[in-house]
Structures are given as C-alpha cells and as structure tokens.
BAFI-3210 file (N, C-alpha, C; in Angstrom, 3 decimals, decimal comma, padded with zeros to 6 digits):
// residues 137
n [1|2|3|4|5|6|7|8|9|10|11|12|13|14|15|16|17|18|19|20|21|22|23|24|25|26|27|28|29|30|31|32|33|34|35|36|37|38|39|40|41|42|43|44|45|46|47|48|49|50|51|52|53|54|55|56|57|58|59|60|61|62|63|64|65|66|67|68|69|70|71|72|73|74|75|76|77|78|79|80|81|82|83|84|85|86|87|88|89|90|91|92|93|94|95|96|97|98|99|100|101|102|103|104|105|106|107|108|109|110|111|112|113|114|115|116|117|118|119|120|121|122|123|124|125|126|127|128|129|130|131|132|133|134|135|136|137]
n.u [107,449|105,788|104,054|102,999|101,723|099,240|096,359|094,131|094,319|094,828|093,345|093,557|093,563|091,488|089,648|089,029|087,787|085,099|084,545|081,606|082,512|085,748|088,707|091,166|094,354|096,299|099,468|101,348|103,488|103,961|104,547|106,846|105,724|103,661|102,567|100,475|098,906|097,302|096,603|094,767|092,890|091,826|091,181|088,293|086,916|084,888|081,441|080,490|082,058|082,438|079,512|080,020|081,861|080,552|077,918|079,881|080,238|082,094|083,189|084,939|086,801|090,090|092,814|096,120|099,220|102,885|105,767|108,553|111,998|112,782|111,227|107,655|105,156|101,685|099,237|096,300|093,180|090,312|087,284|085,430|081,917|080,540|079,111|081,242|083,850|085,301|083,731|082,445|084,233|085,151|082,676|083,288|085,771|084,376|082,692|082,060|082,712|084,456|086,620|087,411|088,015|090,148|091,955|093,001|094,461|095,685|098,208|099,888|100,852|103,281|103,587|104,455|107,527|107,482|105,138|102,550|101,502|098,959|098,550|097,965|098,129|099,911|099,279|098,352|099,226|097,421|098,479|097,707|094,339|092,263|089,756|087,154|084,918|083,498|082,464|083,771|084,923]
n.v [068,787|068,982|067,165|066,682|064,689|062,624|060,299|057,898|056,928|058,022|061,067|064,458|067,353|068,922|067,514|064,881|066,830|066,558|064,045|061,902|060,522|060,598|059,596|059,251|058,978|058,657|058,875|058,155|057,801|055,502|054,881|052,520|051,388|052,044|050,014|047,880|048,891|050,529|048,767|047,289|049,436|049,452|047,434|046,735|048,907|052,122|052,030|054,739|056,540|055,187|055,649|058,159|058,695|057,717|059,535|061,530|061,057|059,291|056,257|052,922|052,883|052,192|051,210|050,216|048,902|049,016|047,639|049,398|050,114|050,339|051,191|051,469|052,564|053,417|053,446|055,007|054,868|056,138|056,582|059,347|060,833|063,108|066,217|068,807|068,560|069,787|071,004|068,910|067,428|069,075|069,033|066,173|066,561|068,120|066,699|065,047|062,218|061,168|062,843|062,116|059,737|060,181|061,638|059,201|057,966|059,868|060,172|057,122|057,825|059,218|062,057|062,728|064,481|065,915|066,641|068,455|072,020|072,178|069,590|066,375|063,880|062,830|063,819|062,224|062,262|060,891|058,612|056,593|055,070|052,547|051,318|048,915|048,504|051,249|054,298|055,969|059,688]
n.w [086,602|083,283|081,421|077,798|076,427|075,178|074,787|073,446|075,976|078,203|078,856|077,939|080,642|080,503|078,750|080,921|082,772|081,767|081,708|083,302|086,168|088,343|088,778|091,029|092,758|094,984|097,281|100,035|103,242|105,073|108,600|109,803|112,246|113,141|111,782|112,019|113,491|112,111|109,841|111,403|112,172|109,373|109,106|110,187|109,383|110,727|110,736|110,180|109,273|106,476|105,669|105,688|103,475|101,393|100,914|100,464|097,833|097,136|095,420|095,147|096,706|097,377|099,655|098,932|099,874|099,910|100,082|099,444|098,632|101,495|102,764|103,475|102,012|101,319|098,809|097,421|095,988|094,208|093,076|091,959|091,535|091,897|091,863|092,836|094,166|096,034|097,660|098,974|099,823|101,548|103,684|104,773|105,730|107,749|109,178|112,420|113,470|111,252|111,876|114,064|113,235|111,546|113,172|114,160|112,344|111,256|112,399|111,787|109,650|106,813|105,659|102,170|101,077|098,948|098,363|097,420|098,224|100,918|100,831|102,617|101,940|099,327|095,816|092,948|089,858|086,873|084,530|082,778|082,122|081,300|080,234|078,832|078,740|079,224|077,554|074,322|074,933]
ca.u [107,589|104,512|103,780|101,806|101,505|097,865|096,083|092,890|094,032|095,558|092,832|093,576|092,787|090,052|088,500|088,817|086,510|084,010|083,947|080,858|083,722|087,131|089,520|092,102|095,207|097,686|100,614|102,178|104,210|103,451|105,229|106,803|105,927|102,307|101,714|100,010|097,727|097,088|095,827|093,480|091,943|091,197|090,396|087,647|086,431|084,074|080,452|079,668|083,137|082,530|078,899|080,653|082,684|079,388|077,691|080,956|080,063|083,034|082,923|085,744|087,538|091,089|093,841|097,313|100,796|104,008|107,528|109,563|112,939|113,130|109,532|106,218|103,796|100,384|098,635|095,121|092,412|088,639|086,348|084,629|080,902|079,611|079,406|081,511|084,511|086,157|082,448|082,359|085,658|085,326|081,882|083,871|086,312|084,366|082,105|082,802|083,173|085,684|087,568|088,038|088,679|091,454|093,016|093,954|094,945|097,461|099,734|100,459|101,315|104,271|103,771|105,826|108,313|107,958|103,600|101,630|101,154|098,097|097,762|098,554|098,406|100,453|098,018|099,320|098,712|096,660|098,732|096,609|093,234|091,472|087,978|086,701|082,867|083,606|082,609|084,944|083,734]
ca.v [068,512|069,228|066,405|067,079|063,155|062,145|059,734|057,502|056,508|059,481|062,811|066,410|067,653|069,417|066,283|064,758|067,367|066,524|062,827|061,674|059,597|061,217|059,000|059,621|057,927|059,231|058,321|058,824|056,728|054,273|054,629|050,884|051,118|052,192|049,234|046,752|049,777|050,709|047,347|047,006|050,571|049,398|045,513|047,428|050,620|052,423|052,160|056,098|056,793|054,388|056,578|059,390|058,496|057,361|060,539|062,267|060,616|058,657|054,739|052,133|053,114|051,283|051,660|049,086|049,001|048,423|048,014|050,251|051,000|049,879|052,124|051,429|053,147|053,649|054,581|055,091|055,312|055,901|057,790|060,182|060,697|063,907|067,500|069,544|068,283|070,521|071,238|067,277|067,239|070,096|068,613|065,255|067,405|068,299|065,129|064,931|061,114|061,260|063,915|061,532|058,493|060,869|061,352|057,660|057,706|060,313|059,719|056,757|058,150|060,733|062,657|062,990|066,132|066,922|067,413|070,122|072,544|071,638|068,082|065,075|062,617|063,248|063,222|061,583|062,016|059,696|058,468|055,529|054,125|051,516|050,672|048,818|048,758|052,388|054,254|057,319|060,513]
ca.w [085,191|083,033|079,983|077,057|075,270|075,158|073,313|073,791|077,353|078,951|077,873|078,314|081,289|079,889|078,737|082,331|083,915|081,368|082,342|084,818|086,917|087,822|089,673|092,007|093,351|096,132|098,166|101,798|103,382|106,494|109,878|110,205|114,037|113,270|110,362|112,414|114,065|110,794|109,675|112,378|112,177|107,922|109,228|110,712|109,664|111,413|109,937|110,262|108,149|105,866|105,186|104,688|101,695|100,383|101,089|099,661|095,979|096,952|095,676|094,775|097,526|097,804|099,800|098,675|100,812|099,000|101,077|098,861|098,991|102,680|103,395|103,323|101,302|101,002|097,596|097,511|094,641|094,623|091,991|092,599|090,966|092,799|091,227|094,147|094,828|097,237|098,472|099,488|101,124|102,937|104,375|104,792|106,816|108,713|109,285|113,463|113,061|110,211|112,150|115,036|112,461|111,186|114,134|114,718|110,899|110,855|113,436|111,337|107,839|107,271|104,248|101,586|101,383|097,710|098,056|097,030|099,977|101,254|100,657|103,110|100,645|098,154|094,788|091,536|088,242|086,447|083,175|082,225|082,126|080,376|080,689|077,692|078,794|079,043|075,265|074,268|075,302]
c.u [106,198|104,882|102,522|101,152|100,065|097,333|095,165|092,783|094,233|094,933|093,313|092,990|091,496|089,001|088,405|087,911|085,447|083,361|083,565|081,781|084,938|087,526|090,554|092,889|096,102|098,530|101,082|102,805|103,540|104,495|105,206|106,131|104,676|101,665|100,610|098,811|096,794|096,070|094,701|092,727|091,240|090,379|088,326|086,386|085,568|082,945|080,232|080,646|083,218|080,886|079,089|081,188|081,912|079,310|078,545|081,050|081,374|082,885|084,760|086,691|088,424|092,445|094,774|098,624|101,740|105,336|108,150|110,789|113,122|111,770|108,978|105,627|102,551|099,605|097,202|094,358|091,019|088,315|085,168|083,255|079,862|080,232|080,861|082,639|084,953|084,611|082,213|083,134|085,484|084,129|082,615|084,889|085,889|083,059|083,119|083,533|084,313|086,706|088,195|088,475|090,446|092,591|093,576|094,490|096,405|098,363|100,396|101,092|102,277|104,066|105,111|106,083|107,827|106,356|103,437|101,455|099,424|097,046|098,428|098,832|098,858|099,639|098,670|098,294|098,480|097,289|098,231|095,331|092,426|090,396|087,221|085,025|083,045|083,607|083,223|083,321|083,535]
c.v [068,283|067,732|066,527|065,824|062,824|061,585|059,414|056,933|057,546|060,981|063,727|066,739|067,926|068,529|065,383|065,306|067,236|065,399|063,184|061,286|060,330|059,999|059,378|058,585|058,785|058,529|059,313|057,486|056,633|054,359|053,005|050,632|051,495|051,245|048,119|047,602|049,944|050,077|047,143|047,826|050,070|047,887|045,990|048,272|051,079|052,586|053,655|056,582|056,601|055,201|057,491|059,947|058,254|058,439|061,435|061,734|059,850|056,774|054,581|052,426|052,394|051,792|050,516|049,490|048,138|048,680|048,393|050,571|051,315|050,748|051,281|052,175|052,667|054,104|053,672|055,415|055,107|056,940|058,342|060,272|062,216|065,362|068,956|068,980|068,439|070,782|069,653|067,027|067,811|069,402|066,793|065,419|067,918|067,857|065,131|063,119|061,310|062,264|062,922|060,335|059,106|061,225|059,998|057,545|058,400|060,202|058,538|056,746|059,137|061,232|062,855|064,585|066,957|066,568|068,222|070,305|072,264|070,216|067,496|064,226|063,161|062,606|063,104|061,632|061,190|059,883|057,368|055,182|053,579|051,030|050,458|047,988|050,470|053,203|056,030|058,353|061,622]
c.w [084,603|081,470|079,373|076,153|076,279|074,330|073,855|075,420|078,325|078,423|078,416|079,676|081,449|079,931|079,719|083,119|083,183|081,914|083,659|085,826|086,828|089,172|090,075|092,784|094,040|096,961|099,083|102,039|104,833|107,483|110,485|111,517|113,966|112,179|110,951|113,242|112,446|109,773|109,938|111,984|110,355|108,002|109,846|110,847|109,908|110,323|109,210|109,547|106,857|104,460|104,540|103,825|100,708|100,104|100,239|097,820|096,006|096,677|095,004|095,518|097,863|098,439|099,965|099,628|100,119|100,045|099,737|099,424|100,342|103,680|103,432|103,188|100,893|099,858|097,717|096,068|095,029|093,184|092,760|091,509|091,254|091,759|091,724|094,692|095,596|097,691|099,274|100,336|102,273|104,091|104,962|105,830|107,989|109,774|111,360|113,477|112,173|110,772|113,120|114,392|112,006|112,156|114,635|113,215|110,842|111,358|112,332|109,550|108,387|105,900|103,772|101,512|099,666|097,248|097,762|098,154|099,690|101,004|101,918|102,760|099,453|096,559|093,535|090,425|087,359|084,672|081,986|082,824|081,208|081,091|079,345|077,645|078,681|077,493|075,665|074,340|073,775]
res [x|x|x|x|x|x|x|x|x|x|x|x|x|x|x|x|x|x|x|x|x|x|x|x|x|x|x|x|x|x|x|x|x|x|x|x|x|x|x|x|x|x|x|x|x|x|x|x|x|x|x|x|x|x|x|x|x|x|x|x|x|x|x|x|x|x|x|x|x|x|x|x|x|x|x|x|x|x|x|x|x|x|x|x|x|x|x|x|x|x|x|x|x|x|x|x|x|x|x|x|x|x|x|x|x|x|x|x|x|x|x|x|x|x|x|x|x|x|x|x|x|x|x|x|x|x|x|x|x|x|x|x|x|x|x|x|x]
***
C-alpha cells in the first residue's frame, strides 16, 4: 500500500534523498530460545564490528526488543551520513569480521514473511520525524 500525505514531518521521497542524514528503522523477529544469546553477543559487541558501522557512515545505531503478540521483535534504527549507500553495505558485507559477527547474529533472528526479496531485516517506512534543532530543508 503506497501513501501520498506529506507535510513538514513526513517529505517526499524526493526530498529525503536530498537530506545530509537519512535514517532507517527495520524489523525481524527474535528466536525466544536465542534471546539471552542475543543479549550477550549486543552486551558485548565486538570492537572491529563496531568500526565498521563507523567506517560505513553509520552512527546512532540502536537496536530495541518488544514481546509482541506472544513474539519478540527486534527493530533497529541508525542514520546514515555517507554518500554510497549500497556501496557501504556491500563493503560492510563483506568486512571478514562483520561476516563472522553475522553469523552468530542470524541464527537468532527469523525474518519476517511479508519482506522485500532481498532484505533480512525487514525495512520500514519512516512516517515521522521531528528534530527541532533541525532547520527545514
């Protein structure tokens, strides 16, 4: 389902790729029986991973857990700051560290069914933000 209501908090796509800052929020869900691995691996996280999100123009990096509807989900948000998005990832991808961080990661997520093909994290559409240090663009 596509929506077209936009106003001073919610811009146009368009005017999204102009802004310096784009943010990003996604969801997967949490394998109850991997939540306490899970935990640990974020109580944690490996220094050289932790680089690489830099490196990737990635800051504000958060990831929240909500018991839903007898789940557990995961939604994530970070902004991004870097020119290259899919040029960042892909190097992020294929970061050997971050490959082996990722393998203790996914085992415990299950994606959701009704993603975009080729996501794992299911990526959500950003219908608000307010930032009033932030001046209109």
């Amino acid at each position: 389902m596509t929506h077209s209501l936009y106003g001073p908090t919610n811009l146009p796509l368009d005017q999204k790729e102009q802004a310096k800052i784009k943010r990003y929020g996604s969801v997967i869900e949490l394998s109850p029986e991997k939540e306490s691995y899970y935990r640990q691996l974020h109580a944690a996280v490996w220094p050289s991973v932790l680089k690489q999100i830099e490196l990737s123009h990635i800051s504000n990096y958060s990831i929240y857990l909500a018991p839903l509807s007898g789940k557990l989900y995961l939604f994530s948000y970070f902004e991004y700051s870097g020119e290259d998005f899919a040029g960042d990832m892909k190097k992020m991808a294929n970061d050997p560290e971050t490959i082996l961080w990722w393998k203790e990661c996914i085992p415990c997520q299950i994606p959701l069914s009704n993603r975009a093909q080729g996501e794992h994290w299911m990526n959500l559409e950003e219908l608000f933000h307010f930032n009033p240090q932030q001046k209109s663009l």
